[in-house]
MARTI-710479 format. One record per atom (N, C-alpha, C, CB): residue number from 1; residue in three letters; atom name; y, x, z. Coordinates in Angstrom, 3 decimals. Glycine has a CB too. Layout:
<sites>
+-----+------+------+----------+----------+----------+
| pos | code | site |        Y |        X |        Z |
+-----+------+------+----------+----------+----------+
| NUM |  ALA |   CA |        Y |        X |        Z |
...
+-----+------+------+----------+----------+----------+
</sites>
This chain:
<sites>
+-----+------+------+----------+----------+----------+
| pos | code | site |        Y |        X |        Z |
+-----+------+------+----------+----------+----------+
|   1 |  UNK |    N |  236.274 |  229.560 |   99.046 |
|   1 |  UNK |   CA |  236.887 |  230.352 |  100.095 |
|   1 |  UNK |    C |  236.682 |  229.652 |  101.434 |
|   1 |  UNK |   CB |  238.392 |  230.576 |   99.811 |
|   2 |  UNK |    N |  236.115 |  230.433 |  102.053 |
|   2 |  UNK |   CA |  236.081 |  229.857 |  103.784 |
|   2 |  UNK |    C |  237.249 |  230.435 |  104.498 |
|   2 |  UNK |   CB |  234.607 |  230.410 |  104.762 |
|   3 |  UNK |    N |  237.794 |  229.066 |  105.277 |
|   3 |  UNK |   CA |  239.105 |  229.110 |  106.430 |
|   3 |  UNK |    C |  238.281 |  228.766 |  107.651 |
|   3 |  UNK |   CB |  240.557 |  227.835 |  106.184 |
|   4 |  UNK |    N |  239.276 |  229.201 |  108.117 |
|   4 |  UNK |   CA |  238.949 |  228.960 |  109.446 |
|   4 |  UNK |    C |  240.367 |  227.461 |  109.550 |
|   4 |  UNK |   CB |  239.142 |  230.751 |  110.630 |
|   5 |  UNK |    N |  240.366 |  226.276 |  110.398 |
|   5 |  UNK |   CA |  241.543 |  225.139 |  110.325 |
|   5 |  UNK |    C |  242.265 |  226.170 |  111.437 |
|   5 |  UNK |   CB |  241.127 |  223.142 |  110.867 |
|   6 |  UNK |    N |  243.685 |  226.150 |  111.131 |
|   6 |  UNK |   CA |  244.864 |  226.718 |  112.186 |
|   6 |  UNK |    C |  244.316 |  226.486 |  113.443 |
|   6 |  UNK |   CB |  246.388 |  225.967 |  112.127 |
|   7 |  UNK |    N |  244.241 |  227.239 |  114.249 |
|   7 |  UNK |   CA |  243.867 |  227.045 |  115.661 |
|   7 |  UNK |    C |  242.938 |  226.025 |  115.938 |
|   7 |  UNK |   CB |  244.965 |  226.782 |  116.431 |
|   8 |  UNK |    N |  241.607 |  226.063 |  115.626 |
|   8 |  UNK |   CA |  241.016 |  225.485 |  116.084 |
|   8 |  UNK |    C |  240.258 |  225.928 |  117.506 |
|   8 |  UNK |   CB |  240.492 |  225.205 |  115.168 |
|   9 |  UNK |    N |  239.218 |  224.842 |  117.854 |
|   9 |  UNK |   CA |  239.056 |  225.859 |  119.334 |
|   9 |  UNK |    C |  238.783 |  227.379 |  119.556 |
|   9 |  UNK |   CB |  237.932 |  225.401 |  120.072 |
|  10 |  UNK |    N |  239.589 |  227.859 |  119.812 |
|  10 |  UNK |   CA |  239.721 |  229.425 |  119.828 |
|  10 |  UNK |    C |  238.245 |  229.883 |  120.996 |
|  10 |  UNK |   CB |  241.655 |  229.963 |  120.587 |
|  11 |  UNK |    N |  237.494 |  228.861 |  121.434 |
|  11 |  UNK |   CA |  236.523 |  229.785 |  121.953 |
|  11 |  UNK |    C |  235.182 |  229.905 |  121.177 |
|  11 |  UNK |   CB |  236.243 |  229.399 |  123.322 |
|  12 |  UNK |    N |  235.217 |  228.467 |  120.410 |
|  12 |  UNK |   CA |  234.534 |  228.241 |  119.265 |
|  12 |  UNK |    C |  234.536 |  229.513 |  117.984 |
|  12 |  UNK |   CB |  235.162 |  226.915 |  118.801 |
|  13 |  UNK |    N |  235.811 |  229.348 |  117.585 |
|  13 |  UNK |   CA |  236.361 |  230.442 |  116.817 |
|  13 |  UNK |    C |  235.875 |  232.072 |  117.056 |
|  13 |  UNK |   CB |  237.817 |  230.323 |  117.084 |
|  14 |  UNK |    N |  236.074 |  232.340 |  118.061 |
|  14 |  UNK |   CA |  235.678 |  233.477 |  118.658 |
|  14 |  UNK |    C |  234.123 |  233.380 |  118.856 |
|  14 |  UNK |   CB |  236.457 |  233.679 |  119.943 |
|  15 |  UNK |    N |  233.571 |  233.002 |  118.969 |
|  15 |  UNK |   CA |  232.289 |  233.182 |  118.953 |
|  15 |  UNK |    C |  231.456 |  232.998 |  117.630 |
|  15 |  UNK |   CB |  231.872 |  232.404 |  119.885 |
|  16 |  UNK |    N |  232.257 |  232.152 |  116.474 |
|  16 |  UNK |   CA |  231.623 |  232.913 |  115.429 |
|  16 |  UNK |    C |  232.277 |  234.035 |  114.554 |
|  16 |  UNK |   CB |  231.205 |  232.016 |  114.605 |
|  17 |  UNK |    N |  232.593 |  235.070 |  115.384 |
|  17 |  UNK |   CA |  233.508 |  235.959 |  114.623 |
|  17 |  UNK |    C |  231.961 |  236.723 |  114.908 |
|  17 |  UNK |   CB |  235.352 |  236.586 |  115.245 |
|  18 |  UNK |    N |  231.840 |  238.050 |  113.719 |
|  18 |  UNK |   CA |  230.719 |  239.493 |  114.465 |
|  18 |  UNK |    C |  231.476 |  239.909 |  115.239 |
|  18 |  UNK |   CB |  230.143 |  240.922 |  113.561 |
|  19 |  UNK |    N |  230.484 |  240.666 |  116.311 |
|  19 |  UNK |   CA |  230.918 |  242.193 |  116.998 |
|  19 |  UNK |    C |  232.056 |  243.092 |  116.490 |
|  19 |  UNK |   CB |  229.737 |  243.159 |  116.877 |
|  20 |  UNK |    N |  231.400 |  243.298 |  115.326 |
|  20 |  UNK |   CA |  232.670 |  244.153 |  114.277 |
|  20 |  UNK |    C |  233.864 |  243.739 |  114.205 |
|  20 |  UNK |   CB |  232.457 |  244.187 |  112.818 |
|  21 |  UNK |    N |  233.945 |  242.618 |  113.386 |
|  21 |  UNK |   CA |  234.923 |  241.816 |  113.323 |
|  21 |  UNK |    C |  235.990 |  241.438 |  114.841 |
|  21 |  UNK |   CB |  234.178 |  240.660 |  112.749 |
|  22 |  UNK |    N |  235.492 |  241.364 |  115.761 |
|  22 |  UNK |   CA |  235.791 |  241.263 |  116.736 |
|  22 |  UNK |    C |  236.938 |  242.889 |  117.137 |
|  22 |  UNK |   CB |  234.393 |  240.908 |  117.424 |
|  23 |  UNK |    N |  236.048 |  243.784 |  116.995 |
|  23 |  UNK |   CA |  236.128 |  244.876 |  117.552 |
|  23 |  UNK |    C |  237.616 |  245.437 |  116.389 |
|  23 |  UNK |   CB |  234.448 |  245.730 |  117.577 |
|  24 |  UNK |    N |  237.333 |  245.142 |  115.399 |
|  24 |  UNK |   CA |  238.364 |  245.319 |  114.264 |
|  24 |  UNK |    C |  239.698 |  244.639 |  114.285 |
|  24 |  UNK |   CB |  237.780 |  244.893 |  113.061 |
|  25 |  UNK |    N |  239.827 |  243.182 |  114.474 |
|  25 |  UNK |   CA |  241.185 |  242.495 |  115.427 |
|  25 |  UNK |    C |  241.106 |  243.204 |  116.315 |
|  25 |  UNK |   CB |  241.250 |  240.975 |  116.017 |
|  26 |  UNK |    N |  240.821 |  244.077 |  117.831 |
|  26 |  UNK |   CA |  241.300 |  244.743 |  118.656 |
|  26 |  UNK |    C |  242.057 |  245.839 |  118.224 |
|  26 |  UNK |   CB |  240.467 |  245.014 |  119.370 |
|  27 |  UNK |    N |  241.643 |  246.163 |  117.199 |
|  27 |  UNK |   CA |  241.608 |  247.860 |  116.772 |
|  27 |  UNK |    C |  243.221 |  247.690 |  115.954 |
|  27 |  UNK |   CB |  239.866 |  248.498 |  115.381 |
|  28 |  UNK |    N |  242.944 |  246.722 |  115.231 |
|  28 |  UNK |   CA |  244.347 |  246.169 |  114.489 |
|  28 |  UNK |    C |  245.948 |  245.821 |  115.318 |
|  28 |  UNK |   CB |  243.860 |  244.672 |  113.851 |
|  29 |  UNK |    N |  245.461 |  245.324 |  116.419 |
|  29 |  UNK |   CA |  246.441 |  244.758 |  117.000 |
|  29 |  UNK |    C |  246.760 |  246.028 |  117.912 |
|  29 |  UNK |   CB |  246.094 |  243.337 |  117.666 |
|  30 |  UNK |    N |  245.943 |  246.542 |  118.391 |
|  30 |  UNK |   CA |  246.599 |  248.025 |  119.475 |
|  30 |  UNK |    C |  247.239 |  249.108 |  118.725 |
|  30 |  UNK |   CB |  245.293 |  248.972 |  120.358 |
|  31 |  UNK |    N |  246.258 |  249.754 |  117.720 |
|  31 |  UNK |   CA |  246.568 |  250.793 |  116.981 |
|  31 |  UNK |    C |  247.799 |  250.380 |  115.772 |
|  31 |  UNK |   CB |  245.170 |  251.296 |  116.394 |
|  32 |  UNK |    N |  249.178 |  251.375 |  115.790 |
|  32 |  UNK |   CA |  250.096 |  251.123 |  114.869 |
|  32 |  UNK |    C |  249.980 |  252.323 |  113.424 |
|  32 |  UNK |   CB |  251.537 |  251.166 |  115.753 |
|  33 |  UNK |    N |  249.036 |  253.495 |  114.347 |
|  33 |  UNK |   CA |  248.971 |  253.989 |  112.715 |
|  33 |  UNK |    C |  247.963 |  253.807 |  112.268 |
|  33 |  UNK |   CB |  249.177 |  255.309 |  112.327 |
|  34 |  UNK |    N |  247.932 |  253.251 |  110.617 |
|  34 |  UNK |   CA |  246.822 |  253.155 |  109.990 |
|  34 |  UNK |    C |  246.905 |  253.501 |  108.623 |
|  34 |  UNK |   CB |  246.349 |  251.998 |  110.155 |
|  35 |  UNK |    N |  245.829 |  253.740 |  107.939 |
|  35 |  UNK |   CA |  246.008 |  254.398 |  106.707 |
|  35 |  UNK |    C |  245.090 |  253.852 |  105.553 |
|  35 |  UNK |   CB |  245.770 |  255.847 |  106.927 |
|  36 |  UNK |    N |  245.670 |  253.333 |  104.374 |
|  36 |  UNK |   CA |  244.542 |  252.862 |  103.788 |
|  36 |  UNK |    C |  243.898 |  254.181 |  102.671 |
|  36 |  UNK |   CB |  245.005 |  251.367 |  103.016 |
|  37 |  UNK |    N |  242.414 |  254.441 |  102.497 |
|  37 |  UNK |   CA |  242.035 |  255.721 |  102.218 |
|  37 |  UNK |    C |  240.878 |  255.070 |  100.805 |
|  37 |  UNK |   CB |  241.285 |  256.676 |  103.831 |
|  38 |  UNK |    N |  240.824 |  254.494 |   99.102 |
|  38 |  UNK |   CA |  240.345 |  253.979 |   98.658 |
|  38 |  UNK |    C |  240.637 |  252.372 |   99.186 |
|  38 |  UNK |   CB |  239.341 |  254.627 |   98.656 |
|  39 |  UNK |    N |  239.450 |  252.683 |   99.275 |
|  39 |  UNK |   CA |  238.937 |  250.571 |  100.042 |
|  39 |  UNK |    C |  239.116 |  250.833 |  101.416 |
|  39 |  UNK |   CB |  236.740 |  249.722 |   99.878 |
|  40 |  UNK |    N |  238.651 |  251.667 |  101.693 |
|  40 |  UNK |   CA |  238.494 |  251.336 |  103.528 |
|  40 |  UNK |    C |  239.628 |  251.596 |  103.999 |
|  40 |  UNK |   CB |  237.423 |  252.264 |  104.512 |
|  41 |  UNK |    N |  239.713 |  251.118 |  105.366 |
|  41 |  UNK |   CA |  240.980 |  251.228 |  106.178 |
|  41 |  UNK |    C |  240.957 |  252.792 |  107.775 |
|  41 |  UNK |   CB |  241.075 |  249.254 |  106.933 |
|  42 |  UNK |    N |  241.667 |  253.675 |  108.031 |
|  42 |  UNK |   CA |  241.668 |  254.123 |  109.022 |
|  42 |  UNK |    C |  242.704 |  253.289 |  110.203 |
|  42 |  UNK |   CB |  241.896 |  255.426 |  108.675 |
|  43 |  UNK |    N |  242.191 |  253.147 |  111.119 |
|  43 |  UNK |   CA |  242.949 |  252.585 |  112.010 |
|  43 |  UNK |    C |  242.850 |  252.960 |  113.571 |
|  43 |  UNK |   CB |  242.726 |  251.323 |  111.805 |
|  44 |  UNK |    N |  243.723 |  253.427 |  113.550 |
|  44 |  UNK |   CA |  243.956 |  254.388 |  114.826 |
|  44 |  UNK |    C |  242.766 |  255.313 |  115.003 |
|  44 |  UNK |   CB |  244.142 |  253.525 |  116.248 |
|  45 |  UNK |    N |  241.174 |  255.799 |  115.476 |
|  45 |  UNK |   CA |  240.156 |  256.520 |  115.375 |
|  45 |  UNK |    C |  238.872 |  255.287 |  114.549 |
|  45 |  UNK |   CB |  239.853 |  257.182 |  117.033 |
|  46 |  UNK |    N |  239.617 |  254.810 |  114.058 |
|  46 |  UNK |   CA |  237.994 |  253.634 |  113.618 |
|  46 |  UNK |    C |  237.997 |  253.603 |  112.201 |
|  46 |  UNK |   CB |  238.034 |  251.643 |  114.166 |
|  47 |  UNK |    N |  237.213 |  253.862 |  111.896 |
|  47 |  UNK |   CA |  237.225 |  253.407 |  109.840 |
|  47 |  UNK |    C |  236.730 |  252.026 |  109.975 |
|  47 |  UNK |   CB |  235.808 |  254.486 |  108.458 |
|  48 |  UNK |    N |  237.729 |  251.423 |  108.994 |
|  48 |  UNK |   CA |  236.783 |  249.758 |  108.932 |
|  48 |  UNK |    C |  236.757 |  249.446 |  107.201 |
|  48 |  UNK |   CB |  237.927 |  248.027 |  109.979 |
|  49 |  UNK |    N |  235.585 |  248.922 |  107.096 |
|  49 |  UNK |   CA |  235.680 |  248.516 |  105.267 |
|  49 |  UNK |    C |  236.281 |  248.004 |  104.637 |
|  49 |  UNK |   CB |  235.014 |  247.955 |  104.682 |
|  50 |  UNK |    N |  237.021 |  247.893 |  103.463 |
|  50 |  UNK |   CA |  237.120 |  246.734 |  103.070 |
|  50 |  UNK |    C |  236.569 |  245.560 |  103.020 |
|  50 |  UNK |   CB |  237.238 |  246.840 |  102.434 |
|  51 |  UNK |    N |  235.496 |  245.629 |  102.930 |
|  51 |  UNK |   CA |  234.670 |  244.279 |  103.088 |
|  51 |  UNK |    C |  234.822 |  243.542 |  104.856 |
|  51 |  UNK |   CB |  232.797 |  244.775 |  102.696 |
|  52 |  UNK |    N |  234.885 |  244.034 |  105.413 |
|  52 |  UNK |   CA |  235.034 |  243.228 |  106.493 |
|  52 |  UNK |    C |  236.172 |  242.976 |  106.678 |
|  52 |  UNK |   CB |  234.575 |  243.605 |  107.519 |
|  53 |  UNK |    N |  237.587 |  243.730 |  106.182 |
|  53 |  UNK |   CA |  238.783 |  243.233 |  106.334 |
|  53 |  UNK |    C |  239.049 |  241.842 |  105.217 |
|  53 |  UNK |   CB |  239.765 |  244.505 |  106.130 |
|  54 |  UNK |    N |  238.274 |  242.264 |  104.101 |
|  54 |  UNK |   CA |  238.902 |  241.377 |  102.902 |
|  54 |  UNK |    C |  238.079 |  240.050 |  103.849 |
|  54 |  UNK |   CB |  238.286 |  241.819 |  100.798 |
|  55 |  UNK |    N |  236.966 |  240.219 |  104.557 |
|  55 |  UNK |   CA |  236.384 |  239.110 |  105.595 |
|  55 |  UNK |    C |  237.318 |  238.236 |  106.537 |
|  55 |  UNK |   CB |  235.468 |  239.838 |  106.577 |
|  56 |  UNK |    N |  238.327 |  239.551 |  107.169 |
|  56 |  UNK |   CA |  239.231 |  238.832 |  108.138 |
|  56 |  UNK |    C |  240.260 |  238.025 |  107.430 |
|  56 |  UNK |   CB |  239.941 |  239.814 |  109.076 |
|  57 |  UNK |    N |  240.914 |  238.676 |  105.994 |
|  57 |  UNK |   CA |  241.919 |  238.136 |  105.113 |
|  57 |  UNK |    C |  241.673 |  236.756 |  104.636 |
|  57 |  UNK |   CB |  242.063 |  238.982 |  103.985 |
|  58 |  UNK |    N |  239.912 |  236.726 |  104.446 |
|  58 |  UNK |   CA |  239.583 |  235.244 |  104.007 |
|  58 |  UNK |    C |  239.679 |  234.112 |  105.077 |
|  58 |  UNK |   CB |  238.132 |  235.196 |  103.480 |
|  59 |  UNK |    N |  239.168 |  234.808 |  106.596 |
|  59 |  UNK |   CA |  239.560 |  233.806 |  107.379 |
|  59 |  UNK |    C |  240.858 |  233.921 |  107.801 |
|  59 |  UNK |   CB |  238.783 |  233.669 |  108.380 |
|  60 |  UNK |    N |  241.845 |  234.409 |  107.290 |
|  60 |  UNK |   CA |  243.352 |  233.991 |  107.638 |
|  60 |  UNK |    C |  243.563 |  234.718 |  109.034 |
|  60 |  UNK |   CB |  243.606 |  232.176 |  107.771 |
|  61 |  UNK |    N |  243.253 |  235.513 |  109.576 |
|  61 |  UNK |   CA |  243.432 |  236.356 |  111.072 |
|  61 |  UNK |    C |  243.928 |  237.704 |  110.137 |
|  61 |  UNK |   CB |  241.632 |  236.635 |  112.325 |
|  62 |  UNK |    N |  243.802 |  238.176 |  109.233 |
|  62 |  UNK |   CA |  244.910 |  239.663 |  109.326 |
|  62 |  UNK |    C |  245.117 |  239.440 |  107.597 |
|  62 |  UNK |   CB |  243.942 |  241.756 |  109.992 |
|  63 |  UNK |    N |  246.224 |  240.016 |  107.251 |
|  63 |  UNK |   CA |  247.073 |  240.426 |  106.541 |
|  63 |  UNK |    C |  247.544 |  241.744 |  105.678 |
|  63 |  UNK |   CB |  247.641 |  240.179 |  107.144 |
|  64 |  UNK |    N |  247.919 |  241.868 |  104.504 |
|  64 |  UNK |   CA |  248.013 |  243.272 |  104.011 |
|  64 |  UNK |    C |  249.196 |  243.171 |  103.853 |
|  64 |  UNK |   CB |  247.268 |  243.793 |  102.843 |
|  65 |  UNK |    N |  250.342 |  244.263 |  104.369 |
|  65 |  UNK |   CA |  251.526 |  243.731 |  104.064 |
|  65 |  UNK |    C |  252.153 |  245.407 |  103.636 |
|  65 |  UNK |   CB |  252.290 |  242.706 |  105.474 |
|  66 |  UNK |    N |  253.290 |  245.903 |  103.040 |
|  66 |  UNK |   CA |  253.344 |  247.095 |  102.210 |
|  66 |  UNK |    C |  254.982 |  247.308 |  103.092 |
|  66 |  UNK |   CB |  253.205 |  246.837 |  100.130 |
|  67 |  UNK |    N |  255.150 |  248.219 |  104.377 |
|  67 |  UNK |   CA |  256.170 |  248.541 |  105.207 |
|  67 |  UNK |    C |  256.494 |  249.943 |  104.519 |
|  67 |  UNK |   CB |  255.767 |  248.532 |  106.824 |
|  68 |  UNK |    N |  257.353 |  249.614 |  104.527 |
|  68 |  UNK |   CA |  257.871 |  251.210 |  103.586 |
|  68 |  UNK |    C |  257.423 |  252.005 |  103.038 |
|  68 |  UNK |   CB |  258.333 |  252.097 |  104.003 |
|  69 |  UNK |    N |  256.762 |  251.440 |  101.836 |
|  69 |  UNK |   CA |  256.213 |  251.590 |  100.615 |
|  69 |  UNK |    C |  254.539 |  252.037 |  101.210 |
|  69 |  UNK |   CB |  257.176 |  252.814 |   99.603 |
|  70 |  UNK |    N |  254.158 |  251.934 |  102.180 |
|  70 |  UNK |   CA |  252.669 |  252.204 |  103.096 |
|  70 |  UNK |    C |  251.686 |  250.705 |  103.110 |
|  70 |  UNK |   CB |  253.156 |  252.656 |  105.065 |
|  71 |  UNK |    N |  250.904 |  250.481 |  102.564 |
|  71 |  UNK |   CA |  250.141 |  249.435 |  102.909 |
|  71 |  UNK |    C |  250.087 |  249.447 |  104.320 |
|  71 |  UNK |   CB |  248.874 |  249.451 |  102.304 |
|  72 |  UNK |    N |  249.837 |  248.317 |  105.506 |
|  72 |  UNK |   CA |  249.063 |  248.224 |  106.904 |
|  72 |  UNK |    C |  248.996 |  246.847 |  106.932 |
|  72 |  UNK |   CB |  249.779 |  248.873 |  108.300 |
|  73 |  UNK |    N |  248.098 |  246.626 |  108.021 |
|  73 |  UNK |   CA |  247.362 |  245.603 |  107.932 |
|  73 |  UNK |    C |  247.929 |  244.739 |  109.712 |
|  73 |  UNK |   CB |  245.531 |  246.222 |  107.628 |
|  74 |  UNK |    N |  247.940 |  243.680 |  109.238 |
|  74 |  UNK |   CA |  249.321 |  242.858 |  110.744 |
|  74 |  UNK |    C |  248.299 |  241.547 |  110.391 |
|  74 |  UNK |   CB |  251.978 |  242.487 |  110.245 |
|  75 |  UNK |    N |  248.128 |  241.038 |  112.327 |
|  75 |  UNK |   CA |  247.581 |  239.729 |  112.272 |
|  75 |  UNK |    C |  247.779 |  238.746 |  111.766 |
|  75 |  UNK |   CB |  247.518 |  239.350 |  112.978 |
|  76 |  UNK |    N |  247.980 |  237.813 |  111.589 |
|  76 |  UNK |   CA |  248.538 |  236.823 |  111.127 |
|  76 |  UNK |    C |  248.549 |  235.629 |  112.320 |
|  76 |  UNK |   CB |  247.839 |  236.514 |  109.837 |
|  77 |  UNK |    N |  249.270 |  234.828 |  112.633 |
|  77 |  UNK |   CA |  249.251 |  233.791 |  113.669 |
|  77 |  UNK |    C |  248.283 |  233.069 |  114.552 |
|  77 |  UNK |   CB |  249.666 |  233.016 |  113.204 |
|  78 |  UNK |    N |  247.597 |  233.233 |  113.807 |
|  78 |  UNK |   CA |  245.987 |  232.760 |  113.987 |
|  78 |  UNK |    C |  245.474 |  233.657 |  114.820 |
|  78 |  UNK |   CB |  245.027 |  232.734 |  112.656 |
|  79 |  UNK |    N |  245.462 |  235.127 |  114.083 |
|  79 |  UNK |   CA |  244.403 |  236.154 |  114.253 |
|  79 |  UNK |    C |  245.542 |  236.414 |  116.067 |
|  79 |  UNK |   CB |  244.245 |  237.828 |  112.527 |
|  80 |  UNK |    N |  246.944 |  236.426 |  115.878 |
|  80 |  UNK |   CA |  247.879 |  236.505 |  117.370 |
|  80 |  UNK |    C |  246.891 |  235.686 |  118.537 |
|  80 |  UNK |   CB |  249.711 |  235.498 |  117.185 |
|  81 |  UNK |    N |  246.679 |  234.386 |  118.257 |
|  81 |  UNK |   CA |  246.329 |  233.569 |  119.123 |
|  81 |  UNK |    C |  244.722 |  234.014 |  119.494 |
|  81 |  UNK |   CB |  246.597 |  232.129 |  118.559 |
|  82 |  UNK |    N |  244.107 |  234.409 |  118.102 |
|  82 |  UNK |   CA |  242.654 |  234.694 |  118.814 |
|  82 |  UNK |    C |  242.562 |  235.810 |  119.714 |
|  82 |  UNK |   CB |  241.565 |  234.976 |  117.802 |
|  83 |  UNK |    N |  243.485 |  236.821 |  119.152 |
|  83 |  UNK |   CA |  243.394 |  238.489 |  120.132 |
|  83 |  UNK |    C |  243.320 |  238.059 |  121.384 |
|  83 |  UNK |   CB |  244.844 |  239.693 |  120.107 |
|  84 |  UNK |    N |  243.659 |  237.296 |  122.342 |
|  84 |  UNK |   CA |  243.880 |  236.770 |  123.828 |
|  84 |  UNK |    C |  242.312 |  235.908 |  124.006 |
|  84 |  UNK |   CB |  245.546 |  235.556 |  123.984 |
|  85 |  UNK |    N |  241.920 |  235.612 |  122.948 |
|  85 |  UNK |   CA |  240.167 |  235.092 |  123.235 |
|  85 |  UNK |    C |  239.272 |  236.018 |  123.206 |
|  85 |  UNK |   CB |  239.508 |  234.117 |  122.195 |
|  86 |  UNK |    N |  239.709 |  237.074 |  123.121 |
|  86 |  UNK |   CA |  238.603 |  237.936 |  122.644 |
|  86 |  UNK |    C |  237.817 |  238.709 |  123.977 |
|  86 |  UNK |   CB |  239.283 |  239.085 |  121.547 |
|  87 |  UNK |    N |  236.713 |  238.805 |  124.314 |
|  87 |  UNK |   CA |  236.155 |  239.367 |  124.951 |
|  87 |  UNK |    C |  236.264 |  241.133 |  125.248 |
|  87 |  UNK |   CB |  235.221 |  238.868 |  124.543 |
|  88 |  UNK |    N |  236.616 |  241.508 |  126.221 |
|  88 |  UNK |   CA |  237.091 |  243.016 |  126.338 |
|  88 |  UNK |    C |  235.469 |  243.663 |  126.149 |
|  88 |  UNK |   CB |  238.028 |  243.465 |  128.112 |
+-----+------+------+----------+----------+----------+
</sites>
């Protein structure tokens, strides 16, 4: 399993995240409705895969957590601190 270490240099960090990946922490952190549909995720107008989320889950930046009886998907501390590195 690849981590990312707790806060490491977040500009470092951010630059080896993909485009996608990138674009997917934005999408996560703005948008509150989301829907999980099979594997993939809807999130706010964006479909994202499972595979790139189970990507973000491995590096410890987002989370699956089950809010009234609904799967959604919440940053995790890490992924908080990177959203503010991220390139608009």
């Amino acid at each position: 399993m690849l981590s990312l270490p707790a806060l490491k240099n977040a500009s470092e960090t951010v630059g080896e995240l993909t485009r996608a990946q990138q674009k997917a922490l934005r999408a996560i952190a703005f948008f509150r409705r989301q829907k999980k549909i099979g594997d993939k995720w809807l999130v706010g107008d964006q479909r994202l895969s499972g595979r790139l989320i189970g990507r973000l889950e491995q590096l410890d930046l987002v989370e699956e957590r089950v809010l009234r009886g609904q799967p959604v998907l919440q940053l995790t501390i890490v992924g908080e601190a990177l959203k503010g590195q991220l390139p608009q």
